[in-house]
C-alpha positions as YAML, in Angstrom:
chain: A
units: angstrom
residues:
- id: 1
  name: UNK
  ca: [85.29, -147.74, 66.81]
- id: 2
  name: UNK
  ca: [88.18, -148.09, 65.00]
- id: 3
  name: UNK
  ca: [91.19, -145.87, 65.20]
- id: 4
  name: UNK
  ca: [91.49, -145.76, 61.48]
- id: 5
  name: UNK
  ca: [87.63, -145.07, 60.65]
- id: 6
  name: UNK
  ca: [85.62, -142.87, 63.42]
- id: 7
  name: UNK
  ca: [82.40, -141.89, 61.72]
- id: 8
  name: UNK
  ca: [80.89, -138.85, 61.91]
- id: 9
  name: UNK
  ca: [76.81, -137.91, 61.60]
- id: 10
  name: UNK
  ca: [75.53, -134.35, 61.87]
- id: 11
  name: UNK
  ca: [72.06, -134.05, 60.89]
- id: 12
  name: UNK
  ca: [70.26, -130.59, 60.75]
- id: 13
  name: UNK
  ca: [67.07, -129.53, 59.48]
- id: 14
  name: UNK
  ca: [67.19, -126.61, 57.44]
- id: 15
  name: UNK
  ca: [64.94, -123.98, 55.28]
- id: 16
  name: UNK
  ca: [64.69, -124.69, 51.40]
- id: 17
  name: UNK
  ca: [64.27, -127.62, 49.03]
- id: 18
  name: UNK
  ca: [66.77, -130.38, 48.66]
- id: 19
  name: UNK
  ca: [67.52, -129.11, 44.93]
- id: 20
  name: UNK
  ca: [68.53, -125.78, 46.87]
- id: 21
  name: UNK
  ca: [70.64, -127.66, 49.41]
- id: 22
  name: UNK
  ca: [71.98, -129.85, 46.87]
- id: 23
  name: UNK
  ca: [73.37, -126.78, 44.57]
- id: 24
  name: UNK
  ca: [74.41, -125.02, 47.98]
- id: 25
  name: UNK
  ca: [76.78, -128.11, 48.06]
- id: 26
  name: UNK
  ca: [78.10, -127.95, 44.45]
- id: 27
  name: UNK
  ca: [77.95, -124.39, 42.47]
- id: 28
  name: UNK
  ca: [81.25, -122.55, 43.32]
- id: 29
  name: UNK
  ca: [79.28, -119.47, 42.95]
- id: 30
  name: UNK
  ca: [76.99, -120.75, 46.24]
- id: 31
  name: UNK
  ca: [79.71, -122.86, 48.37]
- id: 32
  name: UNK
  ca: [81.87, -119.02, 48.19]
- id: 33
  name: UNK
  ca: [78.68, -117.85, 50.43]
- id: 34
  name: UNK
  ca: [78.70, -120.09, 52.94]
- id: 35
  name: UNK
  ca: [81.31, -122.98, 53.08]
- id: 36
  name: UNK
  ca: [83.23, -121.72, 56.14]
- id: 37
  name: UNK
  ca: [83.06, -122.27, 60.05]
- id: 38
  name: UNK
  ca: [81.98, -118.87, 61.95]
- id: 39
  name: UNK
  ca: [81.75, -115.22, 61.64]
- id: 40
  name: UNK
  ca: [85.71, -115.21, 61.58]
- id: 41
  name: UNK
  ca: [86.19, -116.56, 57.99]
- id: 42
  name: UNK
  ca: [84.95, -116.44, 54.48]
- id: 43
  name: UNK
  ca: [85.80, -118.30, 51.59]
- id: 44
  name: UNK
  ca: [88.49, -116.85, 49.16]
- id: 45
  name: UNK
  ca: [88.10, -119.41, 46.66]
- id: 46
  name: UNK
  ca: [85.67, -122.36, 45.59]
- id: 47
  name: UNK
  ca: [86.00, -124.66, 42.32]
- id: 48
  name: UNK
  ca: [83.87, -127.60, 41.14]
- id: 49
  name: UNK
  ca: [83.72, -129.92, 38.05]
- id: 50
  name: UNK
  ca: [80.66, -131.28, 38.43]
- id: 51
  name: UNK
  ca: [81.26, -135.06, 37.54]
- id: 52
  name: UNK
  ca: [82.07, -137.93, 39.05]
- id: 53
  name: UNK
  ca: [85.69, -138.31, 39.27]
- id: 54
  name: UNK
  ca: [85.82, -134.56, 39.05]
- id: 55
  name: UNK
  ca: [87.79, -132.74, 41.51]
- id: 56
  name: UNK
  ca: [86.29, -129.92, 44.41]
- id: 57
  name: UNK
  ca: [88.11, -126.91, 45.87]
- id: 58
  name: UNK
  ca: [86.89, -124.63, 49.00]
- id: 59
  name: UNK
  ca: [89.74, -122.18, 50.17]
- id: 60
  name: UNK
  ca: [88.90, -120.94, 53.88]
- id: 61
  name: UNK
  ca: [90.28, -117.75, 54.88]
- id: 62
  name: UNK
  ca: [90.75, -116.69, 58.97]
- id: 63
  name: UNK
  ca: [89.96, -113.31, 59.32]
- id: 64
  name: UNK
  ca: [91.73, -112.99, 62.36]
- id: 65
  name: UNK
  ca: [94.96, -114.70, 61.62]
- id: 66
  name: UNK
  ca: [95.20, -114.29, 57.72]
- id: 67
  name: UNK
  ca: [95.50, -117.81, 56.88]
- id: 68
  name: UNK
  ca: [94.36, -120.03, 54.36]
- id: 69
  name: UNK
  ca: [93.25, -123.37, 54.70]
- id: 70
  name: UNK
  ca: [92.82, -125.09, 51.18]
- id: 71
  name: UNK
  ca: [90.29, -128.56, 51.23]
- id: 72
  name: UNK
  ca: [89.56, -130.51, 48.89]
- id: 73
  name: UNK
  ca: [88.49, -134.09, 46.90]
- id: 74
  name: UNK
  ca: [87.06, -135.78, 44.20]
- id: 75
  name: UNK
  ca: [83.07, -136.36, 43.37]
- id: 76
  name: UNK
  ca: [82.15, -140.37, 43.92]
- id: 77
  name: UNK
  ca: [78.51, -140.03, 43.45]
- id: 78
  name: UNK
  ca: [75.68, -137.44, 42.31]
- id: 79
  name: UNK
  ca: [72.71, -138.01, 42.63]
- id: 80
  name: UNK
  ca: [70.61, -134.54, 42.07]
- id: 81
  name: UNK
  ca: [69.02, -133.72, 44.44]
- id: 82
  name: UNK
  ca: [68.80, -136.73, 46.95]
- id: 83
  name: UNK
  ca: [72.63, -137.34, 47.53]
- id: 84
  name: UNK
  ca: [76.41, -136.43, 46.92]
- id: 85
  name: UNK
  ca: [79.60, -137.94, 47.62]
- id: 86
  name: UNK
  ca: [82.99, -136.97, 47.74]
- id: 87
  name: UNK
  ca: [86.34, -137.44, 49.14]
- id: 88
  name: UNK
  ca: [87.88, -135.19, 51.60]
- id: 89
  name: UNK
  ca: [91.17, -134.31, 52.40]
- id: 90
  name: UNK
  ca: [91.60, -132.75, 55.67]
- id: 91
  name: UNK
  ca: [93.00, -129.16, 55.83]
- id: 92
  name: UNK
  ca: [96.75, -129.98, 57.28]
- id: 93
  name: UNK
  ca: [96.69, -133.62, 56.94]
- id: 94
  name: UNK
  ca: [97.79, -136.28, 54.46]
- id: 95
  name: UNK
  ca: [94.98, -138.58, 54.25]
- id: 96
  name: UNK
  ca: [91.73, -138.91, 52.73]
- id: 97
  name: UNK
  ca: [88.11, -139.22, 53.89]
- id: 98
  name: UNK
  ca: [84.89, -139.62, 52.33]
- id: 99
  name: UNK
  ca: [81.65, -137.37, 53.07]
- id: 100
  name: UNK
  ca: [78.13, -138.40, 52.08]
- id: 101
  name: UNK
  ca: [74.89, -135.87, 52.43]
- id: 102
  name: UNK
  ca: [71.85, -137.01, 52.03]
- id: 103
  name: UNK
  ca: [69.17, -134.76, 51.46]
- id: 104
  name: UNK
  ca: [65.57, -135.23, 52.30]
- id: 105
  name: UNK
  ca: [62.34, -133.26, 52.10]
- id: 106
  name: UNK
  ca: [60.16, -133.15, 55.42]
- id: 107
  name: UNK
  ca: [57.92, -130.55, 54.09]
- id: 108
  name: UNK
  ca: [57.17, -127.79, 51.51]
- id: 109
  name: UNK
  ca: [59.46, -125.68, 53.57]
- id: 110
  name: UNK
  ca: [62.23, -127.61, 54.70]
- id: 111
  name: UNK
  ca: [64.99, -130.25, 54.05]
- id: 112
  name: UNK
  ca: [66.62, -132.50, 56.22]
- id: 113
  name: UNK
  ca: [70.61, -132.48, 55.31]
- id: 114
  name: UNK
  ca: [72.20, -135.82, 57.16]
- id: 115
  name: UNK
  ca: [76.26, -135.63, 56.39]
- id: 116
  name: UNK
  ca: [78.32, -138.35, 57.28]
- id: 117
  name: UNK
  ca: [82.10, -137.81, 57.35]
- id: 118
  name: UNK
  ca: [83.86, -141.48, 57.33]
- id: 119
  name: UNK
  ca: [87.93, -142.20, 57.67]
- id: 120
  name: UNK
  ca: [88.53, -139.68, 60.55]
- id: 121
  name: UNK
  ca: [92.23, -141.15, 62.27]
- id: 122
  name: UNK
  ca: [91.89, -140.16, 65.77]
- id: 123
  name: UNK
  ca: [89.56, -138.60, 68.46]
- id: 124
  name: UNK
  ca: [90.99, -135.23, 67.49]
- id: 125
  name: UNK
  ca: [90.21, -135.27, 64.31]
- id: 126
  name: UNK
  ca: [86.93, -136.67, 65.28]
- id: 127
  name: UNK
  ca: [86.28, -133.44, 67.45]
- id: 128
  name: UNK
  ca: [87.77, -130.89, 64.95]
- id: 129
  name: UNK
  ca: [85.48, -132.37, 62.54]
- id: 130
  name: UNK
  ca: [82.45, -132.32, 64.47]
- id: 131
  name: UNK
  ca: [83.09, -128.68, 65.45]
- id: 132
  name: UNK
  ca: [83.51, -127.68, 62.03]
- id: 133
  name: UNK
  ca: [80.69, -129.05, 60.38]
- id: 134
  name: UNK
  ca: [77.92, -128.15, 63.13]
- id: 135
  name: UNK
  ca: [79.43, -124.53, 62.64]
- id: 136
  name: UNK
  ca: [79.73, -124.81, 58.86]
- id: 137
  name: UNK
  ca: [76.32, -126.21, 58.76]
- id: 138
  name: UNK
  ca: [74.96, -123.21, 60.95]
- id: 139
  name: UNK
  ca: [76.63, -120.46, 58.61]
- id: 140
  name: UNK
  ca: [74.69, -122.68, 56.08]
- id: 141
  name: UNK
  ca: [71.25, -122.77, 57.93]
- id: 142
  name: UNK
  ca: [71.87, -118.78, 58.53]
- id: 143
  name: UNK
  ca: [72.68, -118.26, 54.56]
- id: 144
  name: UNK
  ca: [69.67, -120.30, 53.73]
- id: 145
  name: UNK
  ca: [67.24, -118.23, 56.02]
- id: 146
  name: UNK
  ca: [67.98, -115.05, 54.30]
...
């Protein structure tokens, strides 16, 4: 692995069509219900334009502490509903990473959702990372369910 580019994989299977996941992923309206890591935030703000080149913006609010953590990117591929890419700039940090999802149907029900999270710096990063997205993809799986 190199120090410069850990890669990251969570894959989950979750309830709903891959056009559903996909516009979980990109319609302010729908990343403001879910985008956030456990029962102890929400999101206080979400922005898209659509487009590649066009820029994302999920603001994450703590509950418990009051503060805001602002991430964000640029779109590098869309592909409706199969698979979306975009850049990622940690919350806190002054580099940036790219995330791809994939989305694929496994039956009339559900979707598999494989993310991959590539330029992570350090094993630290790795671990935040992978915390974040297997809760982020839970609060997703629960949001879906309803």
């Amino acid at each position: 692995m190199n120090a410069e580019n850990l890669i990251l994989v969570v894959q989950r299977k979750l309830k709903g069509s891959p056009e559903r996941l996909f516009d979980a992923w990109t319609q302010p309206e729908l990343m403001a219900q879910w985008f956030f890591a456990g029962d102890q935030m929400n999101v206080s703000g979400a922005e898209t334009d659509l487009k590649v080149g066009g820029d994302w913006k999920v603001i994450m609010h703590h509950l418990d502490t009051g503060e805001h953590r602002t991430t964000h990117g640029k779109y590098l591929l869309i592909d409706r509903p199969n698979k979306l890419a975009f850049t990622w700039f940690p919350c806190k940090k002054d580099y940036e990473t790219k995330v791809t999802l994939l989305f694929k149907k496994v039956s009339n029900e559900y979707t598999e959702m494989t993310l991959t999270h590539e330029g992570l710096r350090d094993e630290e990063d790795y671990k935040g990372h992978k915390e974040g997205w297997e809760a982020i993809s839970g609060t997703l799986a629960s949001w879906l369910a309803k």
